[in-house]
C-alpha positions in Angstrom: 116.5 36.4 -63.4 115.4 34.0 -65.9 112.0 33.4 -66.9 110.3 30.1 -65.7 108.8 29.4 -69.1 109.3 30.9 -72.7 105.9 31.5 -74.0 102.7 32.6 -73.2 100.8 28.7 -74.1 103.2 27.0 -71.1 102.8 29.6 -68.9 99.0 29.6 -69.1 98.7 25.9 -69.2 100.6 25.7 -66.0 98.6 28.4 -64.3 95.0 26.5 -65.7 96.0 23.4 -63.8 96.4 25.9 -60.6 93.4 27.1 -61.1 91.6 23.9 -61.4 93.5 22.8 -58.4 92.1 25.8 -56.7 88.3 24.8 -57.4 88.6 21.6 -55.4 90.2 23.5 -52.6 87.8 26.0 -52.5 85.1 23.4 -52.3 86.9 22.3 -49.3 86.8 25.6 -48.2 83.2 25.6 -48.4 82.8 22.5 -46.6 84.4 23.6 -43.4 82.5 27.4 -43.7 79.0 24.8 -43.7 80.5 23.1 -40.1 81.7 26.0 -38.6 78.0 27.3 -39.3 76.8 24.1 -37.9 78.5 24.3 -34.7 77.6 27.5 -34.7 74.3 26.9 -34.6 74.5 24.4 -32.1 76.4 27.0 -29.3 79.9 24.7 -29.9 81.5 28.1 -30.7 85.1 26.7 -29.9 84.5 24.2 -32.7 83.1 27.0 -34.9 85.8 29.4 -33.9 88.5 26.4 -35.3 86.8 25.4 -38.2 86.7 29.5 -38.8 90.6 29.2 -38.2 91.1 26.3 -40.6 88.7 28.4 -43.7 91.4 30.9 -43.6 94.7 28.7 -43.7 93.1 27.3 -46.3 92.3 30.8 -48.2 96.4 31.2 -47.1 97.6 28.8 -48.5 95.4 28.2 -52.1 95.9 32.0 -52.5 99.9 30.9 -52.1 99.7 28.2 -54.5 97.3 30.1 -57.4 99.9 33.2 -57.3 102.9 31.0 -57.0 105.2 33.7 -55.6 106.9 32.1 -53.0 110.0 34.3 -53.6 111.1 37.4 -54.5 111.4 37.1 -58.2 107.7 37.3 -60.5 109.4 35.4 -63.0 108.6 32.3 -60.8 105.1 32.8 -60.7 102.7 31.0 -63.4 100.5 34.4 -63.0 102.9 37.0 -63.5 104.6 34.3 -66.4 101.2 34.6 -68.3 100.9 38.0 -67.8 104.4 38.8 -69.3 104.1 36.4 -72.2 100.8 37.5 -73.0 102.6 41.2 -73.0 105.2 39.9 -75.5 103.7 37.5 -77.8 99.9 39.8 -77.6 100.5 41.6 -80.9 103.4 43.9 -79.9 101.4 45.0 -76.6 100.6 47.8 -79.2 97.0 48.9 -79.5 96.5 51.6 -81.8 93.3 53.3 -83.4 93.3 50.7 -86.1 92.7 47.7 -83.9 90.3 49.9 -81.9 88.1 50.7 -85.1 88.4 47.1 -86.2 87.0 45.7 -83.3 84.1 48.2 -83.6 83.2 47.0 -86.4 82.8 43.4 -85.2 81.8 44.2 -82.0 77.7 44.0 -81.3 75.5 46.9 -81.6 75.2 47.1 -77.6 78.6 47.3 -76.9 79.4 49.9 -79.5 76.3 51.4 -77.4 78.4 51.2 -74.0 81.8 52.4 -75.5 80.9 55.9 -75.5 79.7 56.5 -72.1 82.7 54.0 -70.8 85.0 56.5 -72.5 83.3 59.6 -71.3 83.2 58.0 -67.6 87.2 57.4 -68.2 87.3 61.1 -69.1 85.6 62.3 -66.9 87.5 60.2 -63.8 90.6 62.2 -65.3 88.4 65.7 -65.2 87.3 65.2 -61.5 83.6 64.9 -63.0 80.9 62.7 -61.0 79.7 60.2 -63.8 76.5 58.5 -62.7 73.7 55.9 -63.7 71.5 58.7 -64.6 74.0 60.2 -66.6 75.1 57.0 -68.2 71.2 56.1 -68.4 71.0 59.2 -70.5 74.6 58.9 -72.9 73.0 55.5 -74.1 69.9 56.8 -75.0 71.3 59.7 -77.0 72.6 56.8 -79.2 69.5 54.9 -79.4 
């Protein structure tokens, strides 16, 4: 199928105004949870048990229109547009141990602090290991 847009800038843009369009429905949203909890609270439950109802057609129906996959085919979705073009035009998709070291060395002191543990939780996920906060807790201060 073809693609809805060729490149990752159109894509995105498109799927930005979704998203904005999504903010003032979800305010909306938030507007009818505030009556149902007021007719809740005055024992109309019929009228809270509607207004419930009408929350999540509206969750429906902006989570329809923020993925934009009303058919079959990704390729006519502004999401899974962005994510693909982002795939293509992100530097190969390629990540090697160049880029890695790189962004080391202009990352922050703390978050070359968190990289370790993050990669020994990620190992030890793999290994069947339990990786807790105490165990974290301690990684970081063996770097400190």
């Amino acid at each position: 199928m073809a693609h809805k847009y060729s490149n990752f800038a159109d894509a995105f843009d498109s799927l930005k105004t979704r998203t904005s369009n999504w903010y003032t429905e979800y305010g909306m949203i938030a507007t009818m949870c505030g009556e149902a909890r007021g007719y809740a609270a005055g024992k109309e439950c019929q009228l809270a048990v509607y207004k419930l109802a009408q929350v999540i057609q509206y969750f429906a129906d902006t989570y329809d229109r923020l993925i934009d996959l009303y058919f079959d085919d990704a390729d006519s979705s502004d999401l899974f547009e962005s994510l693909y073009w982002a795939s293509q035009e992100g530097g190969n998709g390629a990540i090697d141990m160049t880029t890695i070291l790189d962004a080391m060395w202009k990352a922050e002191p703390h978050q070359c602090l968190l990289f370790i543990p993050m990669i020994d939780a990620m190992r030890g996920s793999i290994q069947n290991k339990t990786v807790t906060t105490d165990w974290m807790s301690q990684a970081l201060r063996h770097f400190m």
